[in-house]
C-alpha positions as CSV (number, residue, x, y, z in Angstrom):
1,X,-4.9,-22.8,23.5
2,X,-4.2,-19.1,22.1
3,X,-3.5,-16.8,24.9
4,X,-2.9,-13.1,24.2
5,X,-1.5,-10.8,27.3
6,X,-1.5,-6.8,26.4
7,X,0.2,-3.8,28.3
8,X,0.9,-0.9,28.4
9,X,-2.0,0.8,28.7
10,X,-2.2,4.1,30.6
11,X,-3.6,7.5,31.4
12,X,-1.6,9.8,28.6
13,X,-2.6,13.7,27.8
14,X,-4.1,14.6,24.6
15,X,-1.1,14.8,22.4
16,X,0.8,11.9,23.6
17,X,2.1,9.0,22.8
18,X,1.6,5.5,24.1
19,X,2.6,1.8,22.8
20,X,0.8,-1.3,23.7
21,X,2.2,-4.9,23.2
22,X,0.2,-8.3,22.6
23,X,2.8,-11.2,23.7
24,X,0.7,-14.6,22.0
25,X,1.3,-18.0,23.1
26,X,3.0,-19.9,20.2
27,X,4.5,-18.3,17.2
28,X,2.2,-15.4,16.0
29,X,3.1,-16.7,12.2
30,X,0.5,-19.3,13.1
31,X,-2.2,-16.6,12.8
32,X,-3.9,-15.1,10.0
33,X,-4.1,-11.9,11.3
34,X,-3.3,-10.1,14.5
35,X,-4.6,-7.0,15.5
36,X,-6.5,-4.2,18.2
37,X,-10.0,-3.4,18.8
38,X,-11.0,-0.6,21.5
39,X,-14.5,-0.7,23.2
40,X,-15.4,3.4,24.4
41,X,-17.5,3.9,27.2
42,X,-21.3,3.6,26.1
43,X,-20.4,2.2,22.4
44,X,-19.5,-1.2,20.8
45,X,-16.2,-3.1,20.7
46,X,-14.2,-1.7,16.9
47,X,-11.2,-2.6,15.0
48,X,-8.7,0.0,15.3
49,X,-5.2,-2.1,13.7
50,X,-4.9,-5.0,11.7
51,X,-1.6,-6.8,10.1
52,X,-1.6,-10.0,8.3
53,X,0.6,-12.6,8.1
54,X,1.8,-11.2,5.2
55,X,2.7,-8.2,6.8
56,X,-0.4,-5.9,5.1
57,X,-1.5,-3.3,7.4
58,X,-5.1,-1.4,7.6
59,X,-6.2,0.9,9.9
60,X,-10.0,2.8,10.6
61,X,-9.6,6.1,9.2
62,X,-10.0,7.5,12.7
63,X,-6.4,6.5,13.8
64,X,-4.5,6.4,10.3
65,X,-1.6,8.7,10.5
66,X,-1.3,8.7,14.5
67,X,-1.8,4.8,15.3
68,X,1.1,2.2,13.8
69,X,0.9,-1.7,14.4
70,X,3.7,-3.8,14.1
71,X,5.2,-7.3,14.8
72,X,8.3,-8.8,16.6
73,X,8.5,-12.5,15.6
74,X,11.1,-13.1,17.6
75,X,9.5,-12.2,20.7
76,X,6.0,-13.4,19.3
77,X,4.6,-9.7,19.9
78,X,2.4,-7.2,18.1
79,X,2.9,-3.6,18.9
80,X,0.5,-0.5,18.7
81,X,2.3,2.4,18.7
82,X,-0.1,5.5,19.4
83,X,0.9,9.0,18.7
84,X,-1.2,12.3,18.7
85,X,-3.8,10.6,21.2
86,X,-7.1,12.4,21.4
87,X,-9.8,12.1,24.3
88,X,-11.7,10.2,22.0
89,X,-9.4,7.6,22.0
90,X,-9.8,6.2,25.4
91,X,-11.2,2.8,25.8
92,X,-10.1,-0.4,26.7
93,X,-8.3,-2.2,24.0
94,X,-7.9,-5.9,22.9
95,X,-5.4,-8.2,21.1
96,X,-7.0,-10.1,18.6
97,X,-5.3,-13.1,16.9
98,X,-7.4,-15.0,14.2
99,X,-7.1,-18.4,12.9
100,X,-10.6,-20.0,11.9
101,X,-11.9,-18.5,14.7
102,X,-10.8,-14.8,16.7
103,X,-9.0,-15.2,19.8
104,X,-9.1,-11.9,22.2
105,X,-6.8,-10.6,24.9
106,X,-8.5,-9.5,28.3
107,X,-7.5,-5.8,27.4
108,X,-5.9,-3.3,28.4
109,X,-7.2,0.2,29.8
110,X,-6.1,3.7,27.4
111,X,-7.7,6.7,28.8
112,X,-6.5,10.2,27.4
113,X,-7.5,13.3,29.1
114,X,-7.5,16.8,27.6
């Protein structure tokens, strides 16, 4: 069974920076993809960060140029690095790890203040 286990999330200022880690069960080059979504207050759960086994990034066009995802195999992690945070990105955020189906983390609480 795939389990993912984010941290840390945090309470940042607008401006800063924070990094969240995804440690998967299992070697994460038995996934497809990995990833992070973020659920806001009030609205539904998006993708944010995606990187495929191939190592092909794509990002919502809310985040590109602030938000960076990337991979340790060795420790079987997947980073989001976030720079430049903004009020509106606070929301909890989820690991996702696909193989035929998506597997989710339980998430991990961002909240920026202005």
């Amino acid at each position: 069974q795939v389990q993912l286990v984010e941290s840390g999330g945090g309470l940042v200022q607008a401006g800063g920076s924070l990094r969240l880690s995804c440690a998967a069960s299992g070697s994460i080059f038995s996934f497809n993809t990995m990833g992070w979504y973020r659920q806001a207050p009030g609205k539904q759960r998006e993708p944010v960060a995606v990187l495929t086994s191939g190592g092909s990034t794509d990002y919502a066009d809310s985040v590109k140029g602030r938000f960076t995802i990337s991979r340790d195999n060795a420790k079987n992690t997947v980073y989001l690095q976030m720079n430049s945070l903004k009020p509106l990105d606070t929301g909890v955020y989820y690991c996702i790890a696909t193989t035929r189906i998506m597997h989710w983390g339980q998430g991990t609480q961002v909240t920026v203040s202005a």
